[in-house]
TORKOL-4160 file (C-alpha; in steps of 0.2 Angstrom, whole numbers, padded with zeros to 4 digits, m for minus):
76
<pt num="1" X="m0047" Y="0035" Z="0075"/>
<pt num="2" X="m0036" Y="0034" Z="0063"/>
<pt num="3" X="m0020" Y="0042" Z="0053"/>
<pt num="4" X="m0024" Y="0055" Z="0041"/>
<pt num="5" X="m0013" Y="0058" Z="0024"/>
<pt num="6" X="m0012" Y="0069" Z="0012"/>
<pt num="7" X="m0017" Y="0065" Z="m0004"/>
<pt num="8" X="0002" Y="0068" Z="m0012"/>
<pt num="9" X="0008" Y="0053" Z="0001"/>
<pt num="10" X="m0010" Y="0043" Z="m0006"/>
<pt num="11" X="m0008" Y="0046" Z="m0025"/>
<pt num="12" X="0011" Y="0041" Z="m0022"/>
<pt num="13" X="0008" Y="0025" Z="m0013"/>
<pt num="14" X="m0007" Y="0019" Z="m0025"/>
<pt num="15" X="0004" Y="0022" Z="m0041"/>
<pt num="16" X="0020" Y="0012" Z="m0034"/>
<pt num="17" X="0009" Y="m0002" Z="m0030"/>
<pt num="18" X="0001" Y="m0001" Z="m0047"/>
<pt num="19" X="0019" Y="0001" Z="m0057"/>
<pt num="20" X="0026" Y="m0013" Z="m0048"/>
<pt num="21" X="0014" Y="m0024" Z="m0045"/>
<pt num="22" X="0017" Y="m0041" Z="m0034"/>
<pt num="23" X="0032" Y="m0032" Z="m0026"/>
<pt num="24" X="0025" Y="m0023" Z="m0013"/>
<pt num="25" X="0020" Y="m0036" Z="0006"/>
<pt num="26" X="0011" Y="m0034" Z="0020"/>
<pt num="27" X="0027" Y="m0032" Z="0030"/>
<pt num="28" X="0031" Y="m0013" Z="0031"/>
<pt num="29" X="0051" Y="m0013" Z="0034"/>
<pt num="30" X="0052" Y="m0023" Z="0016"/>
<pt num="31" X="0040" Y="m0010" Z="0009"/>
<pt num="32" X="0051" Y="0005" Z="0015"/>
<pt num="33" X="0067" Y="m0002" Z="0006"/>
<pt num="34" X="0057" Y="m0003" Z="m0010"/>
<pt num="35" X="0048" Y="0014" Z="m0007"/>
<pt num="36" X="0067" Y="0020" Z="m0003"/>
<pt num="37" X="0074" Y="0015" Z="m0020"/>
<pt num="38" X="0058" Y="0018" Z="m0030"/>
<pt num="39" X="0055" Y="0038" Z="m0025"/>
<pt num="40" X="0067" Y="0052" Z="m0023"/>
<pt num="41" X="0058" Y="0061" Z="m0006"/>
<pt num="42" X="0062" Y="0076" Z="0002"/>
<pt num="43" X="0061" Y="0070" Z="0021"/>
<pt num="44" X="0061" Y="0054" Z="0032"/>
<pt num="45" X="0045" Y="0057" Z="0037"/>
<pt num="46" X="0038" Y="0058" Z="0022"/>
<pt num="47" X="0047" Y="0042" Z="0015"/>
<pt num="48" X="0037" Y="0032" Z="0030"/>
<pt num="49" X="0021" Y="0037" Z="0026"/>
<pt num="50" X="0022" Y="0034" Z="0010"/>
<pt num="51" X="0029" Y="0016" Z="0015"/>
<pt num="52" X="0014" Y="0016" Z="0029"/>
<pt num="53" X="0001" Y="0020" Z="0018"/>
<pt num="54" X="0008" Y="0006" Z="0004"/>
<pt num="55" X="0008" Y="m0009" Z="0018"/>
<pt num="56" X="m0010" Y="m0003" Z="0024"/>
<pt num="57" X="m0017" Y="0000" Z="0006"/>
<pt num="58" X="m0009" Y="m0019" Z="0001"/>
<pt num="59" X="m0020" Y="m0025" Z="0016"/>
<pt num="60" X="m0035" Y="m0016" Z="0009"/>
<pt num="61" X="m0031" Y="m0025" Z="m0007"/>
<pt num="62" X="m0031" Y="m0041" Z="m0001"/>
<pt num="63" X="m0045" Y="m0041" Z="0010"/>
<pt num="64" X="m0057" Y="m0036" Z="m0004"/>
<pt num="65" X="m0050" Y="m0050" Z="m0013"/>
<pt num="66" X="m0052" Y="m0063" Z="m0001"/>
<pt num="67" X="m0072" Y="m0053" Z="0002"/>
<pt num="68" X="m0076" Y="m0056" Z="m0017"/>
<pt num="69" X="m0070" Y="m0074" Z="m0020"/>
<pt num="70" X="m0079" Y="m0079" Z="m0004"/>
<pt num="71" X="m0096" Y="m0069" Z="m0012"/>
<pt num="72" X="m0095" Y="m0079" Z="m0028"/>
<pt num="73" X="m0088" Y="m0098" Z="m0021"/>
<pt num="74" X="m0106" Y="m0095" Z="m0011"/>
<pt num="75" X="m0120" Y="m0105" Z="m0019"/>
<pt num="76" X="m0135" Y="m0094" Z="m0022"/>
């Protein structure tokens, strides 16, 4: 099972990877600095999921990537 989030902490997440694009790692500690500086939030909590949400969506990213260049360096 995994974590559910709320589509505030979603949209946030997808447009701070989309306004800085490159910036954002697969290593969430670095990825919570950035969030800290990028967005005023209201609580702690809030502030890592955002951070959370970022490092597992940047995975997601990358896996497609990786899913689609292998699909078309594939001879038919």
């Amino acid at each position: 099972m995994g974590s559910i989030r709320s589509s505030n902490v979603k949209r946030t997440a997808e447009n701070l990877v989309a306004q800085y694009p490159g910036k954002f790692t697969k290593d969430y500690s670095q990825n919570r600095e950035i969030v800290k500086q990028a967005v005023t939030v209201a609580s702690k909590k809030t502030l890592n999921n955002i951070a959370g949400y970022v490092t597992r969506y940047i995975i997601k990213l990358e896996s497609r990537r990786r899913k689609e260049e292998e699909e078309t360096s594939i001879p038919a």
